[in-house]
TORKOL-4160 file (C-alpha; in steps of 0.2 Angstrom, whole numbers, padded with zeros to 4 digits, m for minus):
189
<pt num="1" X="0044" Y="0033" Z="m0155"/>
<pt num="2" X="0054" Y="0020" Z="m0166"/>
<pt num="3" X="0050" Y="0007" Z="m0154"/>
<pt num="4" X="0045" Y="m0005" Z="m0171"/>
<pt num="5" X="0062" Y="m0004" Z="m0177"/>
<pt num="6" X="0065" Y="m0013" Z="m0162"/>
<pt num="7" X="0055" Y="m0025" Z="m0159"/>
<pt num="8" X="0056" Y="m0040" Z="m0171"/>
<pt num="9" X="0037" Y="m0036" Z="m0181"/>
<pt num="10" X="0030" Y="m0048" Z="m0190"/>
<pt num="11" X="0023" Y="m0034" Z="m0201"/>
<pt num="12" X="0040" Y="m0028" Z="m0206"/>
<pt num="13" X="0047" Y="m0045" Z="m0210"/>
<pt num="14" X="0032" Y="m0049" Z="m0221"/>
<pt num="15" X="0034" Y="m0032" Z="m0230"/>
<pt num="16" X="0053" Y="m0034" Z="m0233"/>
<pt num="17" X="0049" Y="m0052" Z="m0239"/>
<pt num="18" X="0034" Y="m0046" Z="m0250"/>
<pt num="19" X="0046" Y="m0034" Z="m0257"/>
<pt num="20" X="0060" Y="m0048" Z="m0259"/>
<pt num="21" X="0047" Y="m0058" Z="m0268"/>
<pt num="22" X="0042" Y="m0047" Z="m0281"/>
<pt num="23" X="0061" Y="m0041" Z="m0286"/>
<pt num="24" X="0064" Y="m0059" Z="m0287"/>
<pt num="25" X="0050" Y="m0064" Z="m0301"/>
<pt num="26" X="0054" Y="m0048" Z="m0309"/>
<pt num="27" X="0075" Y="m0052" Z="m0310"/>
<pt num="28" X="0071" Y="m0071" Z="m0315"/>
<pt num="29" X="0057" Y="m0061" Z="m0328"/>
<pt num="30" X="0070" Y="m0047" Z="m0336"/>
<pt num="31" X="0086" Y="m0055" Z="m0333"/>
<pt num="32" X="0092" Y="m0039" Z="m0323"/>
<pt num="33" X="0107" Y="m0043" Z="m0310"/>
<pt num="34" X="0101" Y="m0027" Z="m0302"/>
<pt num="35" X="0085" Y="m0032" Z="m0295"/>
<pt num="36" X="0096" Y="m0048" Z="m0288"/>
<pt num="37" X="0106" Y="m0037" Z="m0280"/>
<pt num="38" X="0092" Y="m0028" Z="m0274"/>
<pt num="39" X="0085" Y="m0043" Z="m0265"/>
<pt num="40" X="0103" Y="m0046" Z="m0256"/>
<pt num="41" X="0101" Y="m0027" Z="m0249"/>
<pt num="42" X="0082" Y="m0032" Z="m0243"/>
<pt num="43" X="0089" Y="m0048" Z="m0236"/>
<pt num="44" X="0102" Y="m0039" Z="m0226"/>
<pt num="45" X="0089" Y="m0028" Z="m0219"/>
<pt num="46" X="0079" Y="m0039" Z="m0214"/>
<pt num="47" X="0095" Y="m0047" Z="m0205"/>
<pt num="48" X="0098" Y="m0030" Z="m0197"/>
<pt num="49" X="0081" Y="m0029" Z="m0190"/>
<pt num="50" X="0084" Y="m0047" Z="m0183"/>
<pt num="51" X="0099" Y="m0042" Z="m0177"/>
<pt num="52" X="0091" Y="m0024" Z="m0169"/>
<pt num="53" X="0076" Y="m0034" Z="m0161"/>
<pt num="54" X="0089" Y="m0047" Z="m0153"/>
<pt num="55" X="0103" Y="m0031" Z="m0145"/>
<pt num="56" X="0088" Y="m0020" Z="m0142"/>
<pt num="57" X="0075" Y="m0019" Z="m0128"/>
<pt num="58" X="0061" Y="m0008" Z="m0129"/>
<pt num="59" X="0050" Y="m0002" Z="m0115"/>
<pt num="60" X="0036" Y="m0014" Z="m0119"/>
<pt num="61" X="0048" Y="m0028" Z="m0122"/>
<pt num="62" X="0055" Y="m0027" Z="m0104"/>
<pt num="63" X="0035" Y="m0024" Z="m0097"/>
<pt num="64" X="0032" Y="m0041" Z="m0105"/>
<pt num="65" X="0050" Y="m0051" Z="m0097"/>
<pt num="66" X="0043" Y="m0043" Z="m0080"/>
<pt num="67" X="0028" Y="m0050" Z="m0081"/>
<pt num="68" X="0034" Y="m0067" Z="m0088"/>
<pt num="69" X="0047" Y="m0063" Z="m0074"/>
<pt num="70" X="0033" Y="m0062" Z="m0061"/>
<pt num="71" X="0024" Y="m0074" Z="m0066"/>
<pt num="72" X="0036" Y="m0085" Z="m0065"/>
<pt num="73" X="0041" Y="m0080" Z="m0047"/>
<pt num="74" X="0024" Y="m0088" Z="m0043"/>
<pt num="75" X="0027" Y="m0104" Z="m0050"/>
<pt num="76" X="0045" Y="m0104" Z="m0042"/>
<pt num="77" X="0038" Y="m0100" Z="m0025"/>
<pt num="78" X="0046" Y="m0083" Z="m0022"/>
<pt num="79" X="0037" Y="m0069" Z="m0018"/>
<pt num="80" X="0052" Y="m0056" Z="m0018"/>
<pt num="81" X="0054" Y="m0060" Z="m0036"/>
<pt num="82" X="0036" Y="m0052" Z="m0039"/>
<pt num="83" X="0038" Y="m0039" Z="m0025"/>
<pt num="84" X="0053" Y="m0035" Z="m0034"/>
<pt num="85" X="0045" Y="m0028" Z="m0052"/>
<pt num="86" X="0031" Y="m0018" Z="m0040"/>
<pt num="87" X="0033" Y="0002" Z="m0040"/>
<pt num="88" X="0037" Y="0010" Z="m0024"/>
<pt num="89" X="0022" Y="0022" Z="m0026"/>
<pt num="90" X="0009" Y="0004" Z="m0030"/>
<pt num="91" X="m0008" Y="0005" Z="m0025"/>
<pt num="92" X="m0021" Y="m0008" Z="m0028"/>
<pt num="93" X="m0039" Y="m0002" Z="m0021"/>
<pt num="94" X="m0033" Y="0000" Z="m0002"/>
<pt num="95" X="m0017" Y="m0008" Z="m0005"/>
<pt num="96" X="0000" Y="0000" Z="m0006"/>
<pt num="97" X="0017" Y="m0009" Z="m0009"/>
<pt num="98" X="0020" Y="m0018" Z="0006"/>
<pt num="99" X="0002" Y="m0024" Z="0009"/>
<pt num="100" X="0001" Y="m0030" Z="m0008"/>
<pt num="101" X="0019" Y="m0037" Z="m0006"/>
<pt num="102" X="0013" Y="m0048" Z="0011"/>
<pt num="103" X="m0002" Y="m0052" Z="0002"/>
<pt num="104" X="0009" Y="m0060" Z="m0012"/>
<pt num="105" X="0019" Y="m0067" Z="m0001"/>
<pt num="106" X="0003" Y="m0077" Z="0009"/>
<pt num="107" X="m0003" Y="m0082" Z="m0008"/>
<pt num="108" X="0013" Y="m0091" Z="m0014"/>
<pt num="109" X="0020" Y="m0098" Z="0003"/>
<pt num="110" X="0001" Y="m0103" Z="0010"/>
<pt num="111" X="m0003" Y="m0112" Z="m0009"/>
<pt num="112" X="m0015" Y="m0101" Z="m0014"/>
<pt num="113" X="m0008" Y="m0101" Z="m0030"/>
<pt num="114" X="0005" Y="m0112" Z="m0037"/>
<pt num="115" X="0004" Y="m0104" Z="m0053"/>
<pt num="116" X="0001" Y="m0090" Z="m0064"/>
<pt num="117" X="0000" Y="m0088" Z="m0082"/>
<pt num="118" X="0000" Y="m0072" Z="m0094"/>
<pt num="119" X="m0002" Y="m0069" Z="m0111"/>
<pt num="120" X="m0007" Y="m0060" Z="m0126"/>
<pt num="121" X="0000" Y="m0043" Z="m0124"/>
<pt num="122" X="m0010" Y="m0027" Z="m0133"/>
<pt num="123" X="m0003" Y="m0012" Z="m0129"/>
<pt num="124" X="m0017" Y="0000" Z="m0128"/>
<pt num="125" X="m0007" Y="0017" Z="m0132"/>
<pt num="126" X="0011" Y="0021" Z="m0135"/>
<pt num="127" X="0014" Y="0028" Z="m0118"/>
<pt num="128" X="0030" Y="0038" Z="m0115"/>
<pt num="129" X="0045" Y="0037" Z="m0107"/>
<pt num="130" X="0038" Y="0036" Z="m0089"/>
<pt num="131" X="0022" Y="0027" Z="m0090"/>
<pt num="132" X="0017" Y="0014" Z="m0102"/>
<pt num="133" X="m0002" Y="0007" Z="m0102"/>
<pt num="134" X="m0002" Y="m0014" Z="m0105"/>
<pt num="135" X="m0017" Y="m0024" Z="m0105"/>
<pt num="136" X="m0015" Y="m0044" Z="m0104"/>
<pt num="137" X="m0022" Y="m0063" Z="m0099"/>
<pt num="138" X="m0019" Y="m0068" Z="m0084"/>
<pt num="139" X="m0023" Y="m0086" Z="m0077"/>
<pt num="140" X="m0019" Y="m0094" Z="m0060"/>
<pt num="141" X="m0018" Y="m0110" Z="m0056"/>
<pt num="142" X="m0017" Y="m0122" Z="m0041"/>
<pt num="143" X="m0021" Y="m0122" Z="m0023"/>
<pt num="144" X="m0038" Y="m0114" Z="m0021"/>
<pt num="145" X="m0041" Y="m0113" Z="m0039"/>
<pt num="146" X="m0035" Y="m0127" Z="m0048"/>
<pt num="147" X="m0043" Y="m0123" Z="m0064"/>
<pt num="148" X="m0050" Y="m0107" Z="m0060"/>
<pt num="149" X="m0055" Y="m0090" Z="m0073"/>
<pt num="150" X="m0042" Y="m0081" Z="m0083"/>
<pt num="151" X="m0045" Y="m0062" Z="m0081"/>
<pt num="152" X="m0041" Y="m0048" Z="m0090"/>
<pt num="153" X="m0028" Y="m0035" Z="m0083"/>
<pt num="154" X="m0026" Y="m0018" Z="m0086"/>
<pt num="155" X="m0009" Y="m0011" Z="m0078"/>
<pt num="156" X="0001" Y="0005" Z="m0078"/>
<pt num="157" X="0020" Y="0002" Z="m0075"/>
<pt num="158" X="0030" Y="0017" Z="m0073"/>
<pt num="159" X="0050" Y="0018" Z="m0076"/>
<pt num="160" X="0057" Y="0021" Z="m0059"/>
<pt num="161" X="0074" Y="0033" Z="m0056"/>
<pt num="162" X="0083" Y="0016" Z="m0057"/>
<pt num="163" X="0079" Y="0016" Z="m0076"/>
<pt num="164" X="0068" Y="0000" Z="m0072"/>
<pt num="165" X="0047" Y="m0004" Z="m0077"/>
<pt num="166" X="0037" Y="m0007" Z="m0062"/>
<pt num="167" X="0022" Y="m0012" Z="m0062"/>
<pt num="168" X="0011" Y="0004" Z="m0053"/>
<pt num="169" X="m0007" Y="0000" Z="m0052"/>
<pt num="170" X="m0018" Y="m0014" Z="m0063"/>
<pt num="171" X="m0037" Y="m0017" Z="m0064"/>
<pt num="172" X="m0044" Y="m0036" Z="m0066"/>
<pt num="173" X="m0060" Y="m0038" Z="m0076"/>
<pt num="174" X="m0068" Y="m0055" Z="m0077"/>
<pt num="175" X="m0071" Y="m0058" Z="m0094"/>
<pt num="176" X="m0087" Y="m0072" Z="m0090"/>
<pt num="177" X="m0096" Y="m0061" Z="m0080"/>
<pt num="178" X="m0094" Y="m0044" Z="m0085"/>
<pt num="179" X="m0079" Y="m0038" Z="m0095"/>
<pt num="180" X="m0082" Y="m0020" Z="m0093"/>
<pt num="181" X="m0083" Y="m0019" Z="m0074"/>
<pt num="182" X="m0068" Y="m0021" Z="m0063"/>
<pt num="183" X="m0067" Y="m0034" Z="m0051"/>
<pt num="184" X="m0057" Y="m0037" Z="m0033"/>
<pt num="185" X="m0045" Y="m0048" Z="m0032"/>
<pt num="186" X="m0050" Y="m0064" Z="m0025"/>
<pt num="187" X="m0043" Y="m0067" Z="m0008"/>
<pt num="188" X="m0036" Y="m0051" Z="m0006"/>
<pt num="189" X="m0042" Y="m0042" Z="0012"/>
C-alpha cells in the first residue's frame, strides 16, 4: 500500500525539490527566514526518504534483486542459485519445479547460455501481499545464441511461508515477431 515511501521515486524527489525550489526564490524574493527554514525541513525529507528507500525493501524491490540474482546465476554458471528463487508450486507449460530446475541446470552447464540479462521493470498492478504480477526484458547471450532476441517476460512470483518471492509461473513474448502471442522457450523439451 505505501510501497512509494519506500522505494527511492524519482517522482518524489523531484516534487520535494520542486517545492525546495520555489521557497528558495521566494525567501531570496521577501527576505523571510521562515521560508529558509522551510527549505531545511524539505531537505530533511528528502534525506529520510533516501534514508527509507536504503533500510527498506519492498516486495517489488526484492522481485527485481531476485531476478538480477538469477540472472546472475547464469552468468556465474550456477544453476541452484536460479533454482533457488523458483516457487515450490512452478509450472511452465508442462514443466513443474524440478524439470524446469534440470532444464536450467543443462542450459548453464551444457553452454547453452553463458548469459542472461534483464531489465526495465513495469509493474503491471500493485499486487498484494502473496502474489505480485512483474513484466521485464530479458536477453541471453552466448553458447547457442550469441547475440540472439531479447524477449518480453510476463512472471507471477508468489511470497512463500518462508517470507521469500519466488518466481511461480512467467510467459515469454517475442517482441519481433509478435508481441501479443506467447512463445515456448527455446530449447526447453
Amino acid at each position: 500500500m505505501f510501497d512509494w515511501l519506500f522505494e527511492g521515486r524519482a517522482v518524489v524527489y523531484c516534487l520535494l525539490g520542486a517545492l525546495a525550489a520555489v521557497l528558495l526564490v521566494a525567501s531570496w524574493m521577501t527576505r523571510k527566514r521562515g521560508l529558509l527554514i522551510a527549505v531545511g525541513v524539505l531537505a530533511a525529507l528528502a534525506g529520510l526518504y533516501f534514508l527509507l528507500d536504503r533500510l527498506v525493501e519492498t516486495p517489488n524491490e526484492q522481485i527485481e534483486r531476485k531476478l538480477n540474482e538469477m540472472a546472475g546465476a547464469v552468468k556465474a554458471r550456477n544453476p541452484d542459485g536460479v533454482v533457488r528463487h523458483i516457487a515450490a508450486d512452478f509450472h511452465f507449460r508442462h514443466q513443474d519445479r524440478a524439470a524446469f530446475g534440470a532444464f536450467v541446470d543443462r542450459a548453464i552447464r551444457h553452454g547453452l547460455v553463458d548469459d542472461l540479462r534483464v531489465w526495465e521493470f513495469p509493474w503491471p498492478d500493485g499486487g498484494n501481499d502473496q502474489v505480485r504480477k512483474v513484466e521485464f526484458v530479458a536477453k541471453p547471450l552466448g553458447g547457442v545464441v550469441p547475440e540472439g532476441p531479447f524477449y518480453r517476460v510476463k512472471a507471477t512470483f508468489v511470497r512463500e511461508t518462508d517470507g521469500e518471492w519466488r518466481l511461480q509461473t512467467f510467459d515469454l513474448f517475442n517482441p519481433a515477431v509478435d508481441a501479443n502471442r506467447p512463445i515456448d522457450m527455446p530449447g526447453l523439451p
